[in-house]
C-alpha positions in Angstrom: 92.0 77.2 107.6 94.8 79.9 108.4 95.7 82.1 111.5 96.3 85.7 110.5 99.0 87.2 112.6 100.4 89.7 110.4 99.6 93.5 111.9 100.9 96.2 112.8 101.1 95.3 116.2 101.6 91.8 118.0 98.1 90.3 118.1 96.8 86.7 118.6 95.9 85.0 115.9 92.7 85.2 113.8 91.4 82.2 112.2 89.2 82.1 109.0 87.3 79.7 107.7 87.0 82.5 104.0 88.6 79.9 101.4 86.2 77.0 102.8 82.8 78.9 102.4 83.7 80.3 99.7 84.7 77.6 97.8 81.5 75.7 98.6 79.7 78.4 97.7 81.2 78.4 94.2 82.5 82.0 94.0 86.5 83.3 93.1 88.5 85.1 94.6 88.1 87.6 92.3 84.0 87.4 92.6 84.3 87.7 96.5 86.4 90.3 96.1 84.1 92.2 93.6 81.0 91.9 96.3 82.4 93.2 99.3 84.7 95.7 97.1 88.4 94.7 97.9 91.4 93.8 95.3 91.3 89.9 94.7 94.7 89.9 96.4 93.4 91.1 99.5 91.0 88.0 100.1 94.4 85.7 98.9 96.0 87.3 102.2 93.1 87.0 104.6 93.0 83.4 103.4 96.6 82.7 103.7 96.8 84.2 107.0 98.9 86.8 105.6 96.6 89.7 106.7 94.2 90.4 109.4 91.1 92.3 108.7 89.1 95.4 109.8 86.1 95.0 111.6 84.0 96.5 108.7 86.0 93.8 106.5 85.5 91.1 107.8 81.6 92.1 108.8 81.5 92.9 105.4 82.9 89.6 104.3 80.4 87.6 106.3 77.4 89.7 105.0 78.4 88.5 101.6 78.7 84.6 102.0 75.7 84.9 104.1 77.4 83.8 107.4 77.7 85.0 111.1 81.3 86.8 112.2 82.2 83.9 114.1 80.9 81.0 111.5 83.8 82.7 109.4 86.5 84.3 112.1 87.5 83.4 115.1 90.4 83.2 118.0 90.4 79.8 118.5 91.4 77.1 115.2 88.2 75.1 114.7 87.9 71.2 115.7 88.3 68.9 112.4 84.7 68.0 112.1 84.3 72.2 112.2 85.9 73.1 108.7 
């Protein structure tokens, strides 16, 4: 679980919960990357917090692992027994 902060401009955080889901869904980087059409890099930074996503990113992102937005972004860090 990571906060992505890195922008152009000074935004809150974004938490994601991408690694977690898509680890137990059994997929790479590199294979989530492939579905929703990104460089396998680009789903290390969203995990690491490194980068923040477009909203047709991370819409496309959830559309891929077959969860809601906010099952897979959100402002606020989840609760332990959430991750």
């Amino acid at each position: 679980m990571y906060a992505t902060s890195m922008s152009r401009n000074s935004e809150e955080p974004v938490f994601n919960q991408i690694e977690e889901i898509r680890t137990s869904l059994g997929l790479s980087r590199q294979e989530l990357a492939d579905l929703v059409g990104v460089h396998y890099q680009t789903i290390g930074y969203l995990e690491r917090g490194e980068y923040s996503p477009s909203l047709v990113l991370a819409l496309r992102i959830a559309q891929t692992l077959n969860k809601e937005v906010s099952e897979v972004f959100s402002l606020t860090e989840p609760k332990e027994g959430e991750k």
